[in-house]
VOKE-219154 format. One line per field, with one value per residue (C-alpha): x, y, z negated; residue number from 0. Coordinates in pm, 1 decimal, decimal comma, m for minus. Each point is the difference from the previous one (the first is absolute). Layout:
REM VOKE-219154
xx c(X  ...)
yy c(Y  ...)
zz c(Z  ...)
nr c(NUM  ...)
REM end
This chain:
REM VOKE-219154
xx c(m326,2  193,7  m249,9  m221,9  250,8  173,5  m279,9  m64,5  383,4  6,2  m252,8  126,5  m225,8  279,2  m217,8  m237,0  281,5  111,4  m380,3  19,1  321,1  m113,8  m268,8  262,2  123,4  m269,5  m111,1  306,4  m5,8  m377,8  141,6  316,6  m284,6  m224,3  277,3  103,7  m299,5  m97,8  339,9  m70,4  m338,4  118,4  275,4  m250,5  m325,9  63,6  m334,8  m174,8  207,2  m10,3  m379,4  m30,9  224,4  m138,4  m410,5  155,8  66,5  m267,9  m204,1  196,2  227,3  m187,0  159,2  m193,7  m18,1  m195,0  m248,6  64,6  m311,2  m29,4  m339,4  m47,1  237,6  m159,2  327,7  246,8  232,0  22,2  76,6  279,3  149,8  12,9  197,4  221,3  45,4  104,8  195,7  240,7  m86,8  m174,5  m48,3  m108,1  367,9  88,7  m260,0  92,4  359,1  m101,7  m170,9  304,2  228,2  m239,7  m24,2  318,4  100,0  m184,4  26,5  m339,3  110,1  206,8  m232,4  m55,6  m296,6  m275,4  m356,9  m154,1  m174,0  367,3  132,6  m282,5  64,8  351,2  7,1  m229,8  196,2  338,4  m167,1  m184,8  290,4  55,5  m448,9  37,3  274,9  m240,9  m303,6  223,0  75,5  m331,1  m144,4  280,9  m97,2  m365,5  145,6  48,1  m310,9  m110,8  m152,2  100,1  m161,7  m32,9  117,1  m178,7  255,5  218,0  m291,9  m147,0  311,8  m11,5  281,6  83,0  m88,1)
yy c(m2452,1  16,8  m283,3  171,9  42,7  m303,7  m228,8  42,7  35,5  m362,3  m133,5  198,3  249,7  297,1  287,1  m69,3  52,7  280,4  103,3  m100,7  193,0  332,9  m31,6  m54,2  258,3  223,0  m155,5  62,5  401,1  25,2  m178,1  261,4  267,0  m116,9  m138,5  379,8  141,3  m203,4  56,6  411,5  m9,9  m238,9  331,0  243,1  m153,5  m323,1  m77,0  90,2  m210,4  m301,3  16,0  23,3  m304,8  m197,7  51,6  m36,0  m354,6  m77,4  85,8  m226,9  140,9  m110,1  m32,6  97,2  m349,4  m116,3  154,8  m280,2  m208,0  m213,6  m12,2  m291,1  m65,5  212,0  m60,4  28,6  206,8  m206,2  m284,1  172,3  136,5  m348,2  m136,2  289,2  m89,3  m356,7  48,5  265,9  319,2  182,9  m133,5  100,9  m81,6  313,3  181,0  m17,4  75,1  294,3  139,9  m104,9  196,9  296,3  m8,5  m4,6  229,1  280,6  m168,6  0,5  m188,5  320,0  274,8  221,5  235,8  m191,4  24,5  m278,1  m94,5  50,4  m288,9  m228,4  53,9  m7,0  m386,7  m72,3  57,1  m91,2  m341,4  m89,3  m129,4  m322,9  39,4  m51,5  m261,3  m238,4  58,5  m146,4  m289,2  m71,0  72,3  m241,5  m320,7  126,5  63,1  m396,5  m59,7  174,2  m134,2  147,6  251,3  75,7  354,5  119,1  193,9  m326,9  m143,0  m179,1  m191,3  m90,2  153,4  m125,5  284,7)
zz c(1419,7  332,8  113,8  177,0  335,5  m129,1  125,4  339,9  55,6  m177,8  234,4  334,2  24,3  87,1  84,6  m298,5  m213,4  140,1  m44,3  m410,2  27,8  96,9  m252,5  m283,3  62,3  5,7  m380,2  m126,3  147,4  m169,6  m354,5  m26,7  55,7  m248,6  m244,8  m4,4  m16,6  m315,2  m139,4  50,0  m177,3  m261,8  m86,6  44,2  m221,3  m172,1  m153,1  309,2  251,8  m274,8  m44,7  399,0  99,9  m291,9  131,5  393,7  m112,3  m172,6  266,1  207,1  302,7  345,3  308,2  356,7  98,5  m286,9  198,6  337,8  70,9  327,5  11,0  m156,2  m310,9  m313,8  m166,3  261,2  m167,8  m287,2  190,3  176,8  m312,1  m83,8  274,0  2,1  m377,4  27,6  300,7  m210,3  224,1  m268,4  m334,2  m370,9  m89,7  223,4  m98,2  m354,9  62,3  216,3  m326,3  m223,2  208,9  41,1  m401,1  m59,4  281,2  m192,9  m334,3  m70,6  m352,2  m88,0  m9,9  m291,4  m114,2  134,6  m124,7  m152,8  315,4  208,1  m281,1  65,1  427,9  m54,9  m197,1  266,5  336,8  m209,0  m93,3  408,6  161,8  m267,2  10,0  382,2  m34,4  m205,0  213,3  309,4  m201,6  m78,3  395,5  127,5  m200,3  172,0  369,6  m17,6  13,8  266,8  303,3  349,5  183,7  323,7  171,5  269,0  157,3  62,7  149,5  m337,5  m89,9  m361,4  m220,6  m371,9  m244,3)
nr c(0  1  2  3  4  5  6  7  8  9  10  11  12  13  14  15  16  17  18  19  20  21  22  23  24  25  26  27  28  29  30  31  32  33  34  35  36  37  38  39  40  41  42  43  44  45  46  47  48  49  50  51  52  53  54  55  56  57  58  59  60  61  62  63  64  65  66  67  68  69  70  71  72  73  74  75  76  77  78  79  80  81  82  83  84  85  86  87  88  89  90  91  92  93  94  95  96  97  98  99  100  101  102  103  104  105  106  107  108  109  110  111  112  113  114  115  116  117  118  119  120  121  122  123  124  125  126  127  128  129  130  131  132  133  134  135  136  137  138  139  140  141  142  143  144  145  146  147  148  149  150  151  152  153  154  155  156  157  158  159  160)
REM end
């Protein structure tokens, strides 16, 4: 995942990866937070914290900038998250691993005395990151089909999705 200040270093771009750098950083202070956090409420109500993690991602987990439009592109963010995707900065196969760590970190698969309902959320988060895993499969043998589209912010150049 170190990719994100690893590209503009690879193409020359110093001070942008300085830029990515900082911002590393930064995610890494707000995942130790959180990772804690869970871990705490995971100790202090089981059932609860399973049942909560386990509608969070059905729900879906959306960042800010799914929220970017230029005016003009309806899906903009989509197309983004696509180029980010096949260029390695971001991809489902982090994203999955991300949740395999986090599931093991507070061994989610361990936990005793659930309800019925904490059982059912608990095969469900324990089960997403090999769900996840076979949905990127499947989206990658679609990527390759995908026509270009243009950005407006680098003045309409077409980029492969």
């Amino acid at each position: 995942m170190g990719t994100q200040h690893g590209l503009p270093k690879e193409h020359g771009d110093l001070k942008l990866a300085q830029i990515c750098g900082i911002i590393a950083a930064d995610e890494k202070r707000h995942e130790t937070a959180y990772t804690k956090i869970v871990e705490k409420l995971f100790e202090i109500d089981p059932d609860g914290t399973v049942l909560a993690l386990a509608d969070m991602m059905r729900k879906k987990v959306s960042m800010p900038a799914h929220l970017m439009y230029d005016g003009r592109d309806e899906n903009l963010f989509d197309h983004f998250s696509a180029v980010a995707q096949r260029l390695g900065v971001y991809t489902a196969k982090d994203y999955a691993d991300i949740l395999e760590f986090l599931v093991a970190r507070w061994e989610v698969e361990k936990l005793t005395g659930l309800s019925g309902e904490g059982h059912k959320a608990q095969d469900y988060v324990c089960g997403l990151p090999a769900r996840i895993r076979r949905l990127e499969e499947r989206a990658h043998a679609r990527a390759k089909q995908a026509p270009p589209v243009p950005f407006s912010w680098i003045y309409d150049r077409e980029v492969k999705l």
